[in-house]
C-alpha positions as CSV (number, residue, x, y, z in Angstrom):
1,X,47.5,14.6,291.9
2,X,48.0,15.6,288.2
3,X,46.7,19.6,287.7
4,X,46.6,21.2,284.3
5,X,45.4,25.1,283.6
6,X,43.2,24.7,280.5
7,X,44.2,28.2,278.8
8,X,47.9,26.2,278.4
9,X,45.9,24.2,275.9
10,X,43.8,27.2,273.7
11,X,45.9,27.2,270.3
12,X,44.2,27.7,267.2
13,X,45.6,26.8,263.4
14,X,44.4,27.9,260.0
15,X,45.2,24.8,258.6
16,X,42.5,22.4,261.1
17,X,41.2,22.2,264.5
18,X,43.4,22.1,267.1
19,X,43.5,19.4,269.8
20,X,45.1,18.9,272.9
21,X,45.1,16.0,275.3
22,X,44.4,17.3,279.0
23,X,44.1,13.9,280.5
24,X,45.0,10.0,279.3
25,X,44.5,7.3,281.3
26,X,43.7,3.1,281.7
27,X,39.9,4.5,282.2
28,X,39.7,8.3,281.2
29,X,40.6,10.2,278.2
30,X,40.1,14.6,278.0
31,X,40.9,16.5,275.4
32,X,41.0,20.2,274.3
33,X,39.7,21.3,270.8
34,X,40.0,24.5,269.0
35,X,38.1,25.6,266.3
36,X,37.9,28.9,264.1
37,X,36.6,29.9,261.0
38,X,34.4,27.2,259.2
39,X,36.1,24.1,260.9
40,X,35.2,20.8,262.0
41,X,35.6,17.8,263.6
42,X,34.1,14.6,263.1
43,X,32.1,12.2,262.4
44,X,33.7,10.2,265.2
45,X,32.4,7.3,267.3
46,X,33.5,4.7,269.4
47,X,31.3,1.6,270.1
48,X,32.0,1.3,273.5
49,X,32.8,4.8,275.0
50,X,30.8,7.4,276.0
51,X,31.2,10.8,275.4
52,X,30.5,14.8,277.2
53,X,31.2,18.0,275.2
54,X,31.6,21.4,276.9
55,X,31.4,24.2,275.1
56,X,33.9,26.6,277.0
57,X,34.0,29.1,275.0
58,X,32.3,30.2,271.4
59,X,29.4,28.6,269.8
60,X,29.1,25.2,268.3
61,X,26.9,23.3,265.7
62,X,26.7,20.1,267.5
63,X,25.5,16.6,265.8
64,X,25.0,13.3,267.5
65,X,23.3,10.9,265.3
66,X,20.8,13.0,263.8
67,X,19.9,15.1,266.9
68,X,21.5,18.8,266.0
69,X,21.5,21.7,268.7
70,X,23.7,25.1,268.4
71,X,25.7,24.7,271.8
72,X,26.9,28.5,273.3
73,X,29.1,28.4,276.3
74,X,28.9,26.3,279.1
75,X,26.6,24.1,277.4
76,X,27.0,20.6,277.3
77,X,25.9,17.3,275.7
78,X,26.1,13.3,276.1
79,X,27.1,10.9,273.3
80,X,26.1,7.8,274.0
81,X,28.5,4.8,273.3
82,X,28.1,4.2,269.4
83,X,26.7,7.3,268.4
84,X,28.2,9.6,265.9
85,X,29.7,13.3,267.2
86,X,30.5,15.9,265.0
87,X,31.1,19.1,265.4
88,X,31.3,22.5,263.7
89,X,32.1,26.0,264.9
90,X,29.4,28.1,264.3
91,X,30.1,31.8,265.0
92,X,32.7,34.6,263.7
93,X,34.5,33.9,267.3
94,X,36.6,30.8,268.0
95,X,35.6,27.9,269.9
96,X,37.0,25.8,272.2
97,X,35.5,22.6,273.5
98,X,36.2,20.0,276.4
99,X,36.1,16.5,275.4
100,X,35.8,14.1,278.0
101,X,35.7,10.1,277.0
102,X,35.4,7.0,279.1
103,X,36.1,4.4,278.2
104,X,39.2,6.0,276.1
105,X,38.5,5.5,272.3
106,X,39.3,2.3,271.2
107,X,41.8,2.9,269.0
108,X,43.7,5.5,270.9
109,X,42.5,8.6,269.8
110,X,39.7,10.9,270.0
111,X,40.0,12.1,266.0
C-alpha cells in the first residue's frame, strides 16, 4: 500500500504553478497543483482521459470547454475525455488543487 500526506506536496513559486505528482501508475495518474497570485494552468486535454479537480484549498476560476464556474473549497468538477481544463486562481489566497486522471495523459504529463 503506497500512503502519501498531501501537505508534503503544498509548495508555491513566484515564477509558475507548482505541481507535484501524488500518484503514477499503468491506469492512474494524481497530481498536486499550486497556484498564487494571478497564475494558471492550462488549456490542457487529453483525448482519451478523463479528468476530476478538487479544490482543497483557495478558490479557483475553472474552465472546461466553455462551461466556467468559480470553484471554493472542496468543490469539485469532471472533464470529460477531450475536453479542454484550465484553470486560474482566483482569490488574494493561494490555491491548491487535486488532479486526478485516468487514463494517465497520453503523453506523460498532466501540463
Amino acid at each position: 500500500m503506497k500512503r502519501r500526506n498531501l501537505t508534503d506536496l503544498v509548495h508555491f513559486s513566484e515564477d509558475d504553478v507548482r505541481r507535484e505528482v501524488l500518484f503514477d501508475s499503468d491506469r492512474f495518474f494524481s497530481q498536486v497543483a499550486c497556484l498564487q497570485g494571478n497564475q494558471m494552468m492550462g488549456p490542457i486535454s487529453d483525448p482519451t482521459a478523463e479528468a476530476m479537480v478538487t479544490v482543497l484549498t483557495g478558490e479557483v476560476a475553472a474552465q472546461v470547454d466553455k462551461g466556467r464556474a468559480r470553484m471554493k473549497q472542496w468543490e469539485t468538477v469532471l472533464v470529460p475525455a477531450g475536453s479542454e481544463l484550465t484553470l486560474r486562481n482566483a482569490s488574494a489566497e493561494p490555491s491548491v488543487v487535486l488532479l486526478v486522471i485516468a487514463p494517465p495523459p497520453s503523453d506523460g504529463d498532466a501540463a
